[in-house]
Structures are given as structure tokens and as C-alpha cells.
N, C-alpha and C positions, 0 to 999 in steps of 0.2 A: 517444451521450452527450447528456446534456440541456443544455439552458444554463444559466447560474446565476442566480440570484434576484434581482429589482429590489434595486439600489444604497436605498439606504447599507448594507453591511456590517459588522458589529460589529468592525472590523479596531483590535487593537491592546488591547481593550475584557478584562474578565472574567468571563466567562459561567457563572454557578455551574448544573450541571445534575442536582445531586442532592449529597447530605451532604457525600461526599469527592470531589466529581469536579469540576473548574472545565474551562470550555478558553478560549483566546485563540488568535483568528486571525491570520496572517501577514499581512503585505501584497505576499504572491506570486501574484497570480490569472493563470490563463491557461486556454486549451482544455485543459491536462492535467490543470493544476491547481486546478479549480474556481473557487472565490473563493478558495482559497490553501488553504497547510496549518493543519491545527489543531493545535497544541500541549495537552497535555492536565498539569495540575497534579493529583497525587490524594495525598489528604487533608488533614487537617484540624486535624491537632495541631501539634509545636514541629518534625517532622521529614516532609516531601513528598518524590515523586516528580515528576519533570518525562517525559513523554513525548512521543518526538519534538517536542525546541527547534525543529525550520525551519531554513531558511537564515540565514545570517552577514548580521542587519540591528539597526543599533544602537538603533533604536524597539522592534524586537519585543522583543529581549532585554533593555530598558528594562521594556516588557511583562509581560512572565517574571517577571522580578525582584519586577515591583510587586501579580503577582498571587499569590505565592510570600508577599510582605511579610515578617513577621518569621519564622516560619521556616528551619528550616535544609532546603538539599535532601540527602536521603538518596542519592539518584540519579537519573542524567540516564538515561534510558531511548528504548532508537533499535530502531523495527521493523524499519527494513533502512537501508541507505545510499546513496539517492538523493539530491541535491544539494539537495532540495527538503523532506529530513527529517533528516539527522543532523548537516549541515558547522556549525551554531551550538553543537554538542554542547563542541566543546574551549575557546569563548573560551569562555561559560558554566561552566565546569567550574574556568577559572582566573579567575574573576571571584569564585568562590563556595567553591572546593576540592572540590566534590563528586564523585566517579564516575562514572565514565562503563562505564553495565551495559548490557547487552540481544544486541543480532545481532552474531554473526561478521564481522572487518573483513573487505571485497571489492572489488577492486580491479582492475577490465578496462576495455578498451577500448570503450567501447560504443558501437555500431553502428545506436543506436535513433533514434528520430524525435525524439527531446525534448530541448532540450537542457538544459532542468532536472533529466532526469531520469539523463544522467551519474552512475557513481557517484564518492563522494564520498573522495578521495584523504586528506583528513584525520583520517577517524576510527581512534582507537586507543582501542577498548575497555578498561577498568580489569578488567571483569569478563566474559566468553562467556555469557550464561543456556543452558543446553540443554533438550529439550523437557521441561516438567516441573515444571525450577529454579525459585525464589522467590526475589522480593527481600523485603521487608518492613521496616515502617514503625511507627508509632504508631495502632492502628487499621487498619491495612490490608496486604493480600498482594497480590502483585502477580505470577503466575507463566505463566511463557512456555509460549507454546503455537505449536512449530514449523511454520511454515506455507508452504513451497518453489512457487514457482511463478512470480509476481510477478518474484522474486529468489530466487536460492538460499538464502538467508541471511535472510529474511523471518522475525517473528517477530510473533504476536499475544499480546496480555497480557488475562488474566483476573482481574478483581478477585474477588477470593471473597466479599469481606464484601460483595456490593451482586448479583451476577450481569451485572455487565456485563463486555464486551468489547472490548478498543481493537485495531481489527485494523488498522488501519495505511493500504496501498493494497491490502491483499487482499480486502474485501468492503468497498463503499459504495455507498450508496443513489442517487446521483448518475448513477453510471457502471459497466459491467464495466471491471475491471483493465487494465492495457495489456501482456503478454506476450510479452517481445522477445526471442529466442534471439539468441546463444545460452547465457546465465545462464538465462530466463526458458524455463522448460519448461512445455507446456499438460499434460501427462500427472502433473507434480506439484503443477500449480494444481490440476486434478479432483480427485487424490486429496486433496487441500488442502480444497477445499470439502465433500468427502465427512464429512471430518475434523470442520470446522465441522456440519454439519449431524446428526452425532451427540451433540452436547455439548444440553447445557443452557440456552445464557444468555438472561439477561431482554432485553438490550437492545446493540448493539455502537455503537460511538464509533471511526468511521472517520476517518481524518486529512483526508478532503477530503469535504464535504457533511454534509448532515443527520443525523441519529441513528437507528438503524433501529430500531421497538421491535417487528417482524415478524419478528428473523433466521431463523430457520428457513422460513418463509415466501419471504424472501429469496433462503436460498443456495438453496431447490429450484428457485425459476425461474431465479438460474443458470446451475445445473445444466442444466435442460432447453433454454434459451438457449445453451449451449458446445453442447451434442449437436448440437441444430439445426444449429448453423454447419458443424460435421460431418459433417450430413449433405447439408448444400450444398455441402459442397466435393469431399464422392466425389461428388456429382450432376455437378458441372463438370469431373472431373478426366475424363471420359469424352470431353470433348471436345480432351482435348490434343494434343499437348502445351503447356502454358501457362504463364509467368511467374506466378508469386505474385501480381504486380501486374495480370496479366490477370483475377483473380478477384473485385480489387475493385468497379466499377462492375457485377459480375452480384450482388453479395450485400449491398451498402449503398448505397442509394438515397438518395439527397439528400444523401448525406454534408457534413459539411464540408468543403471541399479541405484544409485545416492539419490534418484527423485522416487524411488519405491512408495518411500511412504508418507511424499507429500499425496503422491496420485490414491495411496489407500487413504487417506484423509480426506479428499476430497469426496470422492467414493462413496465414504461412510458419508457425508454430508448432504449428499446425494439421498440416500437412503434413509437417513432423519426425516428429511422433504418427505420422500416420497410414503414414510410409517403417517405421516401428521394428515397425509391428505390419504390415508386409508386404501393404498396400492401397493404397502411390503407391510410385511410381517415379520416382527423379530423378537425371537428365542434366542435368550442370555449372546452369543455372539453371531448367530446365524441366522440367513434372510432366506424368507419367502416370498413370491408373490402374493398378496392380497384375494 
């Protein structure tokens, strides 16, 4: 993961980055979260969409409001339900009356390293999008494009009228995803990324870091970035039997210590894949090769 960019931040601020696309930054930064999440406002006539609000903070939602201005929001739109993208979703929603469209509510116990990234007990959908579905607005489409991996429930949106992509925490320019089983499957992130890297789009708008205007460029070194780890991990699993956590210090070199145990999560995810297609072997916490 890289670090984030010399301070001052545009936190709070309204970033217009193209006709109908505005974003405003949270004031959530951390190791998982970049400089924070991005909220994303699109377009530009008497009725907007809001994507992924952020967290429950009365400045950002201040924020929102002021970059939204007179406008009315047509819908509150949530790529999955992590604590760090949808739980501002409801007071917004009764601040304004607007809807609340986008990912399936999801609702587990989670066992991951973040504790931002908890999912979010509060969200109750007005609307499900399914892969496909459209919202739409005054000037603009806005339609979901299912993306499982991340989170079961992950959903990225395609503007049609501009070719951009708001993928959420499934592709950003900053960092690979963080994939925590067991919601987070690495076998539906691949095909997830396959998925992306079939499409079209000019440009994607990731909820944490910079704007990618490479994506396909992007998702293929992903892509060959997830194989790699793949095939470091049959490399070591010959030497087992191993802990999950035994693989990290042989495959991330200088890590951070506070990204430990997104990298053992990932790891382990790795190792689900690789039990399911009959190449590891695991006893109660420890792996073998196949």
C-alpha cells in the first residue's frame, strides 16, 4: 500500500472533476483508508445522485449538503456496506427524504483487521440495484455493475453519459483491495476484475485515492499482481505445514506492522481458493500443499 499524499487534503472541500461528477472528501484517513473516503455527487441539473455518503460525521454531511446546494438528491447510492461508506446513508436520507438505492443490506460479524471496515448494522436499502439495474437522473444513468469479492454485496456504477466508473473499494489506484473471508472471496474478486477488465470505461473514481484514467491498464496488473501472490503461496505451502500468518514476513517485505493482518487475510483468501480447487490442504489452522 502506498502512503498518502503531502497534507493539506481537500477534506470537506468540492472537487468538480468533470460536467456531472463532483467528489468531497471525508475526514476519515487511516492505513486502510487512504486520506479518507470519497463521496461522489453526479450531476448537474435540479435532481443528483450522492455516492457512497461516508461515515456518520456532521462536517462531511454539512459537506454533502453544500456541495449538492439547491438540488434535490434523487438517490443516496452505497457500493457495499462498510462502516467507512454507507452508515451516513440514513441520517442523510432523513435530513433530505431521498432514497437510499444501490448494494444488498449485509450484516456479519467481522473477523477482519479494520475496524472501519466493520460492516455497517444501519443500512436499509429503499431500493436493491441488481447487476444491470439503473438509477437515473436529469442527464445521467447511473447502473450497477456487480462486483463480489471485496464484499459479497459490492457494487460498482457506470455513468453512461461520460464513461466513467465509481468502483467503490474494488479497484483503486492507491492500493489492492483488502479481502477478508469469510464474506470476501479472492476466487469472486478475480472474476470481479476479469469482469472489469472486459468493459469499456474511460476513467474509474475509486472511493479512496486518485482517479485512474489507465483502468484497463490497471485491472491487468492486478490481475497478474493476485496470480503472483498465488504463486508464492503454492511456492511456500511446500514447506508446511504453516499458519496463514507464517506466509506473511516470506511475501511482504517491509510491510507496515498495522497492515499485518490485512496481508494474513488476504493470504488466508488466497488459501480458501487455492483448498476449493484441491492444491492446499488444511488442518484446523495449518496449510499444506495438496
Amino acid at each position: 500500500m502506498a502512503g498518502p499524499p503531502p497534507k493539506p487534503w481537500p477534506t470537506g472541500a468540492s472537487e468538480r472533476l468533470e460536467p456531472l461528477v463532483a467528489r468531497v472528501l471525508a475526514p476519515n484517513p487511516s492505513p486502510y483508508t487512504y486520506t479518507g473516503t470519497q463521496t461522489y455527487v453526479v450531476g448537474s441539473g435540479d435532481r443528483v445522485a450522492v455516492i457512497d455518503p461516508g461515515p456518520v460525521d456532521p462536517a462531511h454531511l454539512a459537506a454533502i449538503e453544500a456541495a449538492v446546494g439547491d438540488a434535490a438528491i434523487a438517490a443516496i447510492m452505497c457500493t457495499h456496506t462498510h462502516r467507512d461508506h454507507s452508515p451516513a446513508a440514513r441520517p442523510l436520507a432523513q435530513r433530505t427524504g431521498a432514497p437510499i438505492v444501490g448494494c444488498a443490506p449485509l450484516v456479519l460479524d467481522d473477523s477482519g483487521p479494520r475496524a472501519d471496515a466493520s460492516f455497517d448494522r444501519t443500512y436499509e436499502p429503499d431500493r436493491v440495484l441488481l447487476d444491470g439495474e439503473a438509477m437515473t437522473g436529469p442527464g445521467w444513468t447511473l447502473t450497477a455493475v456487480h462486483t463480489p469479492g471485496h464484499t459479497s454485496n459490492h457494487l460498482c456504477f457506470a455513468l453512461e453519459e461520460s464513461g466513467a466508473l465509481f468502483t467503490g473499494d474494488h479497484v483503486m489506484s492507491w492500493s489492492t483491495s483488502v479481502v477478508v473471508p469469510p464474506d470476501g472471496d479472492m476466487a469472486a474478486y478475480m472474476a470481479s476484475l476479469d469482469k472489469l477488465y472486459a468493459r469499456g470505461d474511460r476513467v474509474y473514481y475509486p472511493a479512496h485515492g486518485a482517479q485512474v484514467d489507465n483502468p484497463r491498464q490497471l485491472v491487468r496488473g492486478m490481475i497478474g499482481h493476485r496470480r503472483q501472490r498465488e504463486n508464492q503461496i503454492v511456492r511456500i505451502l511446500s514447506e508446511g505445514p504453516l499458519s496463514a500468518a507464517d506466509f506473511v514476513p516470506r511475501m511482504y517485505k517491509g510491510l507496515d506492522p498495522r497492515l499485518a493482518g490485512a496481508a494474513e487475510m488476504s493470504v488466508t483468501a488466497h488459501l480458501i481458493d487455492l483448498e476449493r480447487r484441491g492444491l492446499a490442504i488444511r488442518s484446523e489452522d495449518l496449510w499444506t500443499a495438496q
